[in-house]
N, C-alpha and C positions, 0 to 999 in steps of 0.2 A: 895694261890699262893706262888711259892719261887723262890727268885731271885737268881741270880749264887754267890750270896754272901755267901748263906746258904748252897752252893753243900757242899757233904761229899760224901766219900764212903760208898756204899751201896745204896744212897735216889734210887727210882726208880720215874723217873718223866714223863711225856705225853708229848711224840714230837713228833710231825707228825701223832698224832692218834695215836701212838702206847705205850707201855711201853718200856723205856729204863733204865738201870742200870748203874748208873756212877759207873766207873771201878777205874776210876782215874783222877785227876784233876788239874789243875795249874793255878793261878791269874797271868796272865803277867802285870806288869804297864812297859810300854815302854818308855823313855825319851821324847817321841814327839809320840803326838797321844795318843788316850784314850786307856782306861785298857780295856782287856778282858779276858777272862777264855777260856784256850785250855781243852777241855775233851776228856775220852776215854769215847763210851757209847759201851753197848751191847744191841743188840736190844732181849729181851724177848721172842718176838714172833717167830724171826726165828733164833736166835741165833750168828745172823752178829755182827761184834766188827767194831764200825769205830770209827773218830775222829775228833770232831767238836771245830769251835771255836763261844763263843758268845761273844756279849757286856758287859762290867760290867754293872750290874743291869737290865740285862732281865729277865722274870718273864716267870716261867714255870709252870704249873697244876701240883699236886701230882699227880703217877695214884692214880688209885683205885684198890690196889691190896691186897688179901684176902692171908694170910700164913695160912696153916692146916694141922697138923701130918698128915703124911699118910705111908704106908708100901711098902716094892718092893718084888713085888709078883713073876717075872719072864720075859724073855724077847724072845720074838721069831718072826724070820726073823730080820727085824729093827725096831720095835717096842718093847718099854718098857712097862711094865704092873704093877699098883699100886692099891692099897685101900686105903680110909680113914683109918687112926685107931680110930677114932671113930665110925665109920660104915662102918665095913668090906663087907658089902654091894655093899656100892657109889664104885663103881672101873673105872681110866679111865689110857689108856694109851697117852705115848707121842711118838714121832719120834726119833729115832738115834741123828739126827742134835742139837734136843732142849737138852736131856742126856747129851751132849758131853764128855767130859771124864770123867765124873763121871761114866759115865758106868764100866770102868777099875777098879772100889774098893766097887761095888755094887755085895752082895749077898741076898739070897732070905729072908725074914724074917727081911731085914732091916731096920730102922726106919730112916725118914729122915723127911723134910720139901717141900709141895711140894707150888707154888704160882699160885695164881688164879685170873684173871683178866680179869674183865665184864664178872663173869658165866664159862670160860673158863682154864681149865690147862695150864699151857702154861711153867713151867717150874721146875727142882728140885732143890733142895740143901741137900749135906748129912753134915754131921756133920764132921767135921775139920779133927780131928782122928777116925781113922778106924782099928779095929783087924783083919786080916787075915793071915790065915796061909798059908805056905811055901809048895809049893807040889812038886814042881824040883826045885834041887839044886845042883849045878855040888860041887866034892867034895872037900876040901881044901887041898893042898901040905903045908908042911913044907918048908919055901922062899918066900911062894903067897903075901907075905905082903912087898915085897922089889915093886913088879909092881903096887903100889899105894893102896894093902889091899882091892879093893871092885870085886865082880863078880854077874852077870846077875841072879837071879831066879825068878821064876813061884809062884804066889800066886792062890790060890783057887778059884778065877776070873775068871782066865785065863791071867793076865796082868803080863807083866813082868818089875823090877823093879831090881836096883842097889841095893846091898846089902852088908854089911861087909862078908868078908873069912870066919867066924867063923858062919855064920849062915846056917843053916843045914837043910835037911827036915822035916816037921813037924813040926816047930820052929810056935811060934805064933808070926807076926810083929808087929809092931805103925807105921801104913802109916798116912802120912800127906797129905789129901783130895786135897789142893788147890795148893802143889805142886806139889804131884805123889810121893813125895820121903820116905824113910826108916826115921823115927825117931828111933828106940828104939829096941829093942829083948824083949819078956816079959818073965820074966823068970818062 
């Protein structure tokens, strides 16, 4: 059991029957009246983000949740499609809703984590940084860096993303997964 003593980011814990991922968390002690803990959870299963508050020292079940490499195979209509990577075999897909924006920095061949809970897929994670390249990219004027230096291009996705002037088509980027945003140019 863990009580809201032990919340961290990341725990994924059992409420309601379901898996929930604490997103975010805060111990309030209020001058009058007992402490509690405001959280952001997301629920696992269908991907809803809400915001609870508990008592300090309520006590919550771990889930029971299985992490296992697996690969993104391709996605079609609103359905994603994956394998193990240890048994390109086991293949299961998930929904648009459960993906959520990770779909936007997601190519074929790529390796990620996906979690599994009582037997079931229920949702992915890709890894923080992501390489992809630049396929439209409007072209840069001598000046463009007086209007703040960034403009809109197309990655190999399909997602579009804020970029420095100077990057070009073809350009390989350093996206950062859990913002959507440009780290880096690889040269």
């Amino acid at each position: 059991m863990i009580s809201t003593a032990e919340f961290q980011k990341g725990l994924i814990i059992k409420f309601e029957g379901q898996p929930w991922l604490i997103s975010d968390f805060q111990f309030v002690s209020p001058g009058k009246g007992s402490a509690f803990t405001r959280t952001k959870l997301k629920n696992l299963m269908t991907g809803n983000v809400t915001e609870k508050t508990f008592k300090s020292g309520e006590q919550f079940e771990e889930a029971d949740t299985e992490v296992i490499k697996a690969k993104f195979l391709y996605n079609h209509r609103d359905r994603f499609f994956f394998c193990e990577e240890e048994n390109p075999s086991a293949r299961f897909d998930l929904p648009k809703e459960l993906v959520g924006t990770s779909a936007n920095f997601m190519k074929a061949n790529q390796n990620m984590e996906a979690v599994q809970f009582e037997g079931k897929f229920i949702s992915i994670a890709l890894p923080i940084k992501v390489f992809l390249k630049v396929t439209e990219a409007p072209p840069s004027y001598k000046g463009d860096t007086a209007q703040g230096g960034e403009k809109s291009v197309t990655l190999e996705t399909g997602a579009q993303i804020n970029a420095p002037v100077f990057v070009k088509e073809g350009d390989t980027l350093e996206i950062n997964t859990e913002t959507g945003q440009y780290v880096k140019r690889l040269e």
